[in-house]
N, C-alpha and C positions, 0 to 999 in steps of 0.2 A: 810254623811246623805243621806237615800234615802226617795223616797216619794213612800206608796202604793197606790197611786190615784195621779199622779204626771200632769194629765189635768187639775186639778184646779188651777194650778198656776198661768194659763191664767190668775186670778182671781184677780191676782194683780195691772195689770192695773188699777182696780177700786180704786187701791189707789191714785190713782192721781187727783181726785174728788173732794174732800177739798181743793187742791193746786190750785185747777184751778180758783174752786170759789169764796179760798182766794185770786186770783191775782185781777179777777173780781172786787171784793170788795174795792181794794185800787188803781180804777182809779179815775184819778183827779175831782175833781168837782169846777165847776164853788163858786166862793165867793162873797155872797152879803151880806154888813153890815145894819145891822140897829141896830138905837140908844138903841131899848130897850133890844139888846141882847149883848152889850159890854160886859157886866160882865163878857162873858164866858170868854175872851179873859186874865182875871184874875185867871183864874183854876191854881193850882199848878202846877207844872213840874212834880214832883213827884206821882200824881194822874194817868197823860196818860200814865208813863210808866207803872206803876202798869197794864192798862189797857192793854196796846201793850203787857207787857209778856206774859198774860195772856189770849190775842186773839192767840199770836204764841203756847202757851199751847196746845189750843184748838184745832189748825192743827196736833202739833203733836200726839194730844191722838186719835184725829178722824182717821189719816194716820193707826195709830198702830194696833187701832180696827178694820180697814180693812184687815192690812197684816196679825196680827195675826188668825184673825177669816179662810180667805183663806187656813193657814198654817196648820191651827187645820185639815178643811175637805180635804188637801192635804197626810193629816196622815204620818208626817214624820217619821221615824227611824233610830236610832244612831244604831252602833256593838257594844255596851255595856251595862252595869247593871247598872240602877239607881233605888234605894231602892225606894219603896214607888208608880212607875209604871210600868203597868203589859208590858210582853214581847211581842212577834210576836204574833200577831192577829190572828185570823184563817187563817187556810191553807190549801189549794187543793192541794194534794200530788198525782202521779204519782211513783209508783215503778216499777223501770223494771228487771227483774232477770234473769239473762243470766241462760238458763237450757240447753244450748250447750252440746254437751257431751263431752268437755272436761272438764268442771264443775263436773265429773263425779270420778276423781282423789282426793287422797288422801293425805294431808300433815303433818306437825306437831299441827294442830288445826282441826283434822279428812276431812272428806269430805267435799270436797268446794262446793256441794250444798245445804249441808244442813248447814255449815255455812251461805249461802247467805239467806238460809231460816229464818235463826236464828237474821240477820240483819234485813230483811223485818219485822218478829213481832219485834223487839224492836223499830223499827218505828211506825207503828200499836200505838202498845203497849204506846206508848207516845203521842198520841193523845187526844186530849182536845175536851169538848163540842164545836160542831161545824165546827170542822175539818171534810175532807171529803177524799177519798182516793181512788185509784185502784189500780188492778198488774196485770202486763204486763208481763207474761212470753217471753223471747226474742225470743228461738227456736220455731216454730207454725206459721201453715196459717189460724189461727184466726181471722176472719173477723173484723172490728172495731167496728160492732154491739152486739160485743158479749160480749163489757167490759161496766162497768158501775158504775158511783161514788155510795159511801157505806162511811155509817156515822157508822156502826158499826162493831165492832171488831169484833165480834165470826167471822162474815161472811168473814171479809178483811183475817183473821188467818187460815181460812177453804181454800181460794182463794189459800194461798199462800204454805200450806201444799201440795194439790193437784197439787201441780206443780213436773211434771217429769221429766227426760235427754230425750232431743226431738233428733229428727233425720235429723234437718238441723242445718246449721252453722247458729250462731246469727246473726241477722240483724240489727244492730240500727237503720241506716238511715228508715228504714220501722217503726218500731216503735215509732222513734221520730215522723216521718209524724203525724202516728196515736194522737200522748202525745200533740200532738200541736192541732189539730180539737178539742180531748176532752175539752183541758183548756180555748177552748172556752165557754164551758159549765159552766167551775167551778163557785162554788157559792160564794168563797172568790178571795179579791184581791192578797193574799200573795201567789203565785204559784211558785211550788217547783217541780223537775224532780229530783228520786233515781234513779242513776244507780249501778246496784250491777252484780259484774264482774269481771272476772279475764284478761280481756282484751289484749286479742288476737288480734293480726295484723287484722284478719278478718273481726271483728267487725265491723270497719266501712270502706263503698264500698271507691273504690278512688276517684271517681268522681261525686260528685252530688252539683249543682248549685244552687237547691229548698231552699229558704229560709224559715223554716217552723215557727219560733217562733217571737215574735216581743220581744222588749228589757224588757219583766215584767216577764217575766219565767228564774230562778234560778236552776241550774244541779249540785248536788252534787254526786261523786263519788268514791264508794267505791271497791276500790282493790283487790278481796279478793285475798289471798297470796302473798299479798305485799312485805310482809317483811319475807318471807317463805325461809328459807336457804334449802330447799331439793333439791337433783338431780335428776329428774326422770329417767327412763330406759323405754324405750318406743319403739317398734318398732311399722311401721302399714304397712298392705299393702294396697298402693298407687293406683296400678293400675293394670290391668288383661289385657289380650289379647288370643285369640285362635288360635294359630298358625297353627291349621290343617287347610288347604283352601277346602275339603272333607271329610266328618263327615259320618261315615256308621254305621251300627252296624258291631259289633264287632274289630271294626278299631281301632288303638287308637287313642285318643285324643288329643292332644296337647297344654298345656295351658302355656301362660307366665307370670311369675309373678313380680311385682315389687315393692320392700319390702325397707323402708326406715328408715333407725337409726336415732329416733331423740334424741340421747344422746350422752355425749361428751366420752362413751370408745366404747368397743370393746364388740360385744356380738358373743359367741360362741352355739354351739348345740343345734341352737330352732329350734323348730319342727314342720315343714309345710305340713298339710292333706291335700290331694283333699279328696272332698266327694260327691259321686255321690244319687241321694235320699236318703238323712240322712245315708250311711255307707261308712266308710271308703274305698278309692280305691287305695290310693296312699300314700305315706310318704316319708320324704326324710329331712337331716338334713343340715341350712345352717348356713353359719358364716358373717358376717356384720361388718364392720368395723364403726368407731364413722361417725356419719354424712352421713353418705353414704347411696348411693341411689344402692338397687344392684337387677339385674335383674336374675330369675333364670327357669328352666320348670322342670313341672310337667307331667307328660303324663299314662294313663290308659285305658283301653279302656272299650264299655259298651254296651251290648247285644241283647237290646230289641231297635227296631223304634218306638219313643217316646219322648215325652217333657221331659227335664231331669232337674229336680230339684239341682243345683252344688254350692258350698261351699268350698270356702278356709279358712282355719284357723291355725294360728299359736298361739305359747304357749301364758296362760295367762303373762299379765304384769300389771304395773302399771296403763294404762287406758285402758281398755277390749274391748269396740266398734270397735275399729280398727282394733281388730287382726284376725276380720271377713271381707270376702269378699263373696258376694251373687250374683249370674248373673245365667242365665239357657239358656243351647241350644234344640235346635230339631234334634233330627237323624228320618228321612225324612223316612216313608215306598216307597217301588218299584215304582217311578214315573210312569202315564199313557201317554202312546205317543198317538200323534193325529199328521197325514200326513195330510197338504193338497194339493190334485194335483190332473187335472183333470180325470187321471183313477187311478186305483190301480197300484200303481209299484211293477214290480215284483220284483225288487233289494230290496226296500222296505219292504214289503212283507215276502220277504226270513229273510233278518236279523233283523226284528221284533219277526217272528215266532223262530228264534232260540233265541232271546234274554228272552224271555218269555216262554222258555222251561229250560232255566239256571236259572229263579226265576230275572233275573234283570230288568224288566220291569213288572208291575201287569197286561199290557195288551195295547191292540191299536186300532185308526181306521182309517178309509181313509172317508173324506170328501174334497166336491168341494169349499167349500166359506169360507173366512177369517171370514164375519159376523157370521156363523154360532159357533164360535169358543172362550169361555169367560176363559181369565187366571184364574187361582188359583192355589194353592199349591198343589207340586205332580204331577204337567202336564208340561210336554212338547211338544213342538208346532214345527214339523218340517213343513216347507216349500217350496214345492217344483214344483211349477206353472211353464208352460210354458210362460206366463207373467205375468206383475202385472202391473196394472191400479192407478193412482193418488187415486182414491177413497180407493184401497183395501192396497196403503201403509199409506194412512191417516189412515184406520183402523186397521194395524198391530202398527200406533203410539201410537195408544188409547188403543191397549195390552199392548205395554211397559208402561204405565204410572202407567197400572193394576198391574205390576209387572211381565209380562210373559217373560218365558223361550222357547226361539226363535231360532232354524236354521234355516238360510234362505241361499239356494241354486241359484247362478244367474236366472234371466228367458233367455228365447234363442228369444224369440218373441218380437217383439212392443218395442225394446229396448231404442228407441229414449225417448219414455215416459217409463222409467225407471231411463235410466240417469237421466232427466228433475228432477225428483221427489223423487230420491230415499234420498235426505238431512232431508225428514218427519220423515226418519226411523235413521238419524243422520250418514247416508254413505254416503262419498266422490266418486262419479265416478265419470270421466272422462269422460273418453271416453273406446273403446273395443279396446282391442289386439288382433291383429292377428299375426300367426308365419308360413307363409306359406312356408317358406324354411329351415327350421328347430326346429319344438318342442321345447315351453319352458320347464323348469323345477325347482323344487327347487333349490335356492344358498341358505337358511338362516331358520333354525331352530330354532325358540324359547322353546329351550328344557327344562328351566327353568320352565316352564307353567304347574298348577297341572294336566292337563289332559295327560301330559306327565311323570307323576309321574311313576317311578318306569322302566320304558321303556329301558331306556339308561342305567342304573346300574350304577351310581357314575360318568358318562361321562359328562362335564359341555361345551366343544365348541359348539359354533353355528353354526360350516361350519361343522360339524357331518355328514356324509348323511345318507338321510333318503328313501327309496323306493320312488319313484316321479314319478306321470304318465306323457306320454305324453302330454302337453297341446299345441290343434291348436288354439284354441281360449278361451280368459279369461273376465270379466271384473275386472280387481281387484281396489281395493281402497287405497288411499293414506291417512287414517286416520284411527283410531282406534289402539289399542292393535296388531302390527303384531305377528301372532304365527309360518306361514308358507311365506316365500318373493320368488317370481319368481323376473325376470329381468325388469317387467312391475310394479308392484306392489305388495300388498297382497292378496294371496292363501287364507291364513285360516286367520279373525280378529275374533277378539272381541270387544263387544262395550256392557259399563255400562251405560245405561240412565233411575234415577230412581233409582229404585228395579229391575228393569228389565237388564236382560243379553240377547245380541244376539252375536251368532254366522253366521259371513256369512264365505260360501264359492261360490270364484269367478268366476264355471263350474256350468251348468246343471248337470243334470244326464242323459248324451246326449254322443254317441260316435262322433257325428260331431266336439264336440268340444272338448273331452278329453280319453282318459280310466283310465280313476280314478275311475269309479265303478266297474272295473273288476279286481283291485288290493286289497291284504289283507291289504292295508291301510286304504282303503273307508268304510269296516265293524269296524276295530279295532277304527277308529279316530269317529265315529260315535257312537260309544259304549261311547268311554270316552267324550266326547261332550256332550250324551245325560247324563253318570253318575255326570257330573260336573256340571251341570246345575240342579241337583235335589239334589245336597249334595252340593255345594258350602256355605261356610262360610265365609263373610266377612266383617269385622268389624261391625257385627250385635250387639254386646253388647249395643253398646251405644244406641240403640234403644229401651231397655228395661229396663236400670238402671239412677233410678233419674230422671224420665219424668213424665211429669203431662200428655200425654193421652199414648194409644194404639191400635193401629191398629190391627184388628182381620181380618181375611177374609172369606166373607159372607159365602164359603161352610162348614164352621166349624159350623154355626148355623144357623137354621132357624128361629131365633128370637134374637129382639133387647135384649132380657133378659138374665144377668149373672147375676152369684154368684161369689165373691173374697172372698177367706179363706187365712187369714191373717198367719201369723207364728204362734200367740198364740195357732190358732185355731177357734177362732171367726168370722162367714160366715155374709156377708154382702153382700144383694141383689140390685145389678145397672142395671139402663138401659143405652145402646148404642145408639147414634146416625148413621143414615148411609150417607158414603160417597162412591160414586162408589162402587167399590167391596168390601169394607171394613165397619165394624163397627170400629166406633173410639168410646174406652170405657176412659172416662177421670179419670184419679187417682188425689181421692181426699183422700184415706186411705193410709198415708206416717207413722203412730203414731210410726212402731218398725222397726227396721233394719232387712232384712232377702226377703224371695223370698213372693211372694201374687200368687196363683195360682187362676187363671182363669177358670171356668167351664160354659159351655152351657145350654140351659135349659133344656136338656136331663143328666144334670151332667157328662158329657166328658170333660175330660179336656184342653182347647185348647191355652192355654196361662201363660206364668207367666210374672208375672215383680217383678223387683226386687227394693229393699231401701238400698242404702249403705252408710258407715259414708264420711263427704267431709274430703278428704283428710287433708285441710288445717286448720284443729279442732284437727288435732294429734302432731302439733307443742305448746308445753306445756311455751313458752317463750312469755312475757307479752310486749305491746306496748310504749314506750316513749311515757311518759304522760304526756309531749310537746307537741309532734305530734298530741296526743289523743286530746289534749286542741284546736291547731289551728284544726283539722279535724271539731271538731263539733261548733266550731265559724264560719266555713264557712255556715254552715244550719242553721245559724238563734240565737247562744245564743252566746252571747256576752262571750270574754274569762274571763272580771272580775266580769260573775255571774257565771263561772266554778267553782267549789273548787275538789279539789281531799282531800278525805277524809286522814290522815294522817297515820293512828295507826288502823289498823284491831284487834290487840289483845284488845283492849276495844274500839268495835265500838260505842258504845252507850256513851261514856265521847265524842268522837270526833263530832259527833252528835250531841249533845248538844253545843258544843263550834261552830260549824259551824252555830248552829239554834243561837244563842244567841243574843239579841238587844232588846232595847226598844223601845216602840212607845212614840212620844211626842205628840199626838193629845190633850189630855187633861191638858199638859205644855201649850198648847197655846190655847185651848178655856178660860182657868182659867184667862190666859193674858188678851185676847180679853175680857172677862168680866171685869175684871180689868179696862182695859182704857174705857170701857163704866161707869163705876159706876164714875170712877175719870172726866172722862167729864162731867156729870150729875152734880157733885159739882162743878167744874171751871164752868161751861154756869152757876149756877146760883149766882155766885160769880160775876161772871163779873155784871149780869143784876141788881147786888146792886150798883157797883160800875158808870155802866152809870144812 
């Protein structure tokens, strides 16, 4: 038996009321005879017991009509059918409909979302005056203000039609939070949570502590393809990577893919497109063995500097979402150099002007002050002071955060306060090397390093030699990426802080202390320093796929205002907020899988981001629903008001058997009136008999 008002039980204490009063009642009393009351002392025997039974009567019909009357507003309920009283009371019902995209797949009882749909109205559809309901679609960043209980059908039926295959993985734990706040609202006591679901490992997170429901909320749940003997064939890809670490036009591309079998054979000649803005660039056929995780490249190249729209996609299967993958890169136009140093360098100078007559730079200048100098894309920042000052490396830190692309050349001057401070800019010195009895020189080539691409021709040693000036004096660094090692330290590093890339090298451009600018190393290594710094690609994906904001950088627009045009096609007008040199534009448009392109308020296009399926929505195998039972008894529902629905092929018989019970409120007001009418005649039976 349960009770749906089970705090009035409290209620019962009040039976104890009559026992108290009858103890009261039969403390002793003092006896005093007098003559003219003997007679009593004559009363039959048989008279006071008549009387005693009938005061103990009294207790027990007074006790009864307290327990019962308590019982009746406690509203118990039995699991069963007794003829003659009505079943479960009304009921606030919660549906929640996993619209995951793996719900998206098809069995021997059609598609399992519009089965879940088809559970949801027979729910509905079974409602009584009074009942009250909403639906929770699971996939959605639906705020919690956006649902609301509904006493009527058409609309709960309209609710749950309009539900589509969403573009995140189901969430329960989020949903439940939600199903618990509402049922605070509901307007009956009998509260009921649908879950309808083909219940996925993913569903519910591993870890969460929040107790969200207290012990009156009831979760039934239904399976859908419970009991579904099909095998799917499924593959998806998992994951992407860009392996070229220099993206140019007309270079190619390099992309990695990582394609995962989740069925138990062997799939042979499915068919993997790269797709550069909507046409095909690339194809290539691979084979997959059962369960396997297998990684393969694509490579293409593509002609125009420009944001590039990119698309993988393999053959249709059994669940469609997955066999797309969406991410987009930038191939970078001719970066602009900016020296600063305090005259023009002629070294500079020189192979600037020849660089920008080959079309590989769009052009350059020479200024004196780090202030004067704001990162953004497509600039290059060389540096090349006679010294540098605490202030002006605090100011090259606040480039790197910007994101700037940085050579920085030792200074020869004030070096004291360089070592002191050069850890702002995230270099290690020491101290200065001097070689005054014999020039250092390269031992150790990191030839491995893109800017050293294509250089060496197939030659992988490190003791390689490389053309090496003399160096009298260095300072080099004991941290960072070494790409070039003298016997002191490193020559040539690099350092990732940020977004930001620097390159130092540990000479001026000074023959006091080297001629390294008089070698054809000094032009060649400066070319690909400054090309790897304006084409570098490194693990940017992740920056743009499945992220609620986006970083834009101010010179792209001069206004907080964009437009996003979704895949459908449908433009939708946001505004940015600004942080330092970026607008940060937050994505709240996730509705379809595929790339959202970014446009300026001049309609240039200066960004995309991408929506892709989560991985772990392409595993089509259902969770122990054991585990399922202990997961969501940790948050709050009791595991003996779980049921797991039994028989998806007639949800609606199991349904019913799950709802089915009666209520005895009216078994025991009928009572409680009962022992009050029956006391009415004993109290005035007795008051003949005294």
């Amino acid at each position: 038996m349960n009770f749906l008002n089970p705090f009035v039980l409290f209620g019962l204490a009040a039976a104890s009321i009559p026992i108290i009063l009858h103890l009261i009642n039969l403390r002793k009393q003092k006896t005093i005879e007098f003559s003219t009351l003997k007679f009593l002392k004559e009363l039959q025997k048989s008279s006071i017991k008549k009387l005693k039974i009938k005061q103990w009567l009294l207790l027990l019909l007074r006790t009864l009509l307290i327990i019962f009357a308590v019982f009746a507003f406690s509203r118990p309920t039995i699991q069963s059918s007794i003829p003659g009283f009505t079943e479960y009371s009304n009921t606030s019902m919660i549906i929640l409909i996993d619209n995951s995209y793996s719900m998206d797949v098809s069995d021997e009882n059609g598609n399992r979302l519009r089965q879940a749909k088809k559970i949801a109205k027979s729910l509905v559809n079974s409602m009584k005056e009074g009942d009250q309901a909403l639906v929770m679609p699971l996939s959605g960043n639906l705020p919690l203000r956006s649902f609301s209980w509904s006493t009527n059908k058409d609309l709960l039926n309209k609710s749950i039609e309009e539900v589509q295959i969403g573009t995140i993985n189901a969430k329960l734990n989020t949903n439940l939070k939600f199903a618990s706040i509402l049922m605070t609202e509901a307007l009956n006591l009998n509260k009921l949570v649908y879950l309808i679901s083909d219940l996925q490992e993913n569903i519910v997170e591993e870890i969460d502590t929040n107790k969200y429901f207290k012990n009156d909320v009831s979760l039934l749940v239904a399976n859908v393809g419970r009991n579904s003997k099909k095998e799917f064939s499924n593959l998806s890809i998992d994951s992407v990577r860009i392996v070229s670490t220099i993206i140019q036009k007309d270079r190619p591309v390099e992309v990695e893919v990582f394609i995962k079998n989740h069925s138990n054979k062997k799939i042979t000649d499915n068919l993997l497109s790269l797709v550069f803005n909507g046409k095909k660039v690339a194809q290539k056929t691979i084979d997959i063995g059962a369960d396997e995780l297998k990684s393969t490249a694509i490579t293409a190249p593509y002609s125009t500097a420009e944001i590039v729209s990119a698309e993988l996609q393999l053959e249709n299967d059994e669940l469609l979402p997955d066999n797309n993958f969406y991410f987009s890169f930038n191939i970078p136009k001719q970066p602009f150099v900016t020296v600063i140093s305090e005259s023009e360098n002629l070294f500079f100078d020189a192979l600037l002007t020849n660089l920008k007559s080959f079309n590989a730079i769009s052009d350059y200048q020479f200024i004196n002050d780090v202030k004067d100098y704001s990162a953004s894309q497509e600039k290059v920042l060389i540096i090349a002071k006679n010294s540098l000052t605490k202030q002006e490396l605090a100011h090259i830190a606040n480039l790197q955060t910007n994101g700037a692309k940085i050579i920085l050349f030792a200074p020869r001057d004030n070096l004291t306060e360089f070592l002191t401070n050069s850890k702002l800019i995230g270099i290690d010195v020491n101290s200065i090397a001097r070689y005054d009895v014999k020039p250092a020189e390269f031992i150790k080539v990191d030839k491995l390093h893109p800017i050293f691409s294509g250089v060496f021709k197939g030659e992988t040693s490190d003791q390689k030699e490389v053309e090496s000036p003399q160096i009298k004096v260095e300072i080099p660094t004991q941290n960072g990426r070494a790409i070039i090692e003298t016997q002191s330290g490193n020559f040539l590093s690099q350092y990732d802080i940020a977004k930001s890339k620097l390159f130092y090298f540990s000479v001026p451009i000074n023959s006091d202390w080297s001629d390294f600018q008089l070698l054809s190393l000094f032009p060649s290594l400066l070319y690909k320093t400054i090309t790897y710094l304006n084409t570098s690609y490194e693990g940017q994906l992740a920056d743009q796929i499945n992220q609620n904001s986006l970083l834009i950088n101010t010179e792209l627009s001069a206004s907080t205002k964009f437009s996003v045009l979704a895949p459908s096609g449908v433009e939708n007008f946001v505004d940015a907020s600004k942080s330092g040199n970026n607008y940060v534009l937050q994505i709240d448009d996730k509705s379809q899988f595929g790339n959202y392109l970014v446009k300026n308020n001049n309609q240039i296009v200066v960004a995309y981001y991408s929506i892709n399926p989560n991985k772990s929505e392409s595993d089509l195998k259902s969770m122990n629903e054991d585990v399922l039972i202990k997961k969501i008894s940790d948050i709050g529902i009791e595991s003996n008001n779980i049921t797991i629905l039994d028989d998806d092929r007639n949800i609606e018989e199991s349904i019913k058997r799950a709802k089915l019970g009666t209520e005895l409120w009216q078994l025991f007001l009928a009572l409680a009136l009962l022992c009050g009418l029956a006391e009415l005649l004993v109290q005035r039976s007795t008051k003949n008999i005294e």
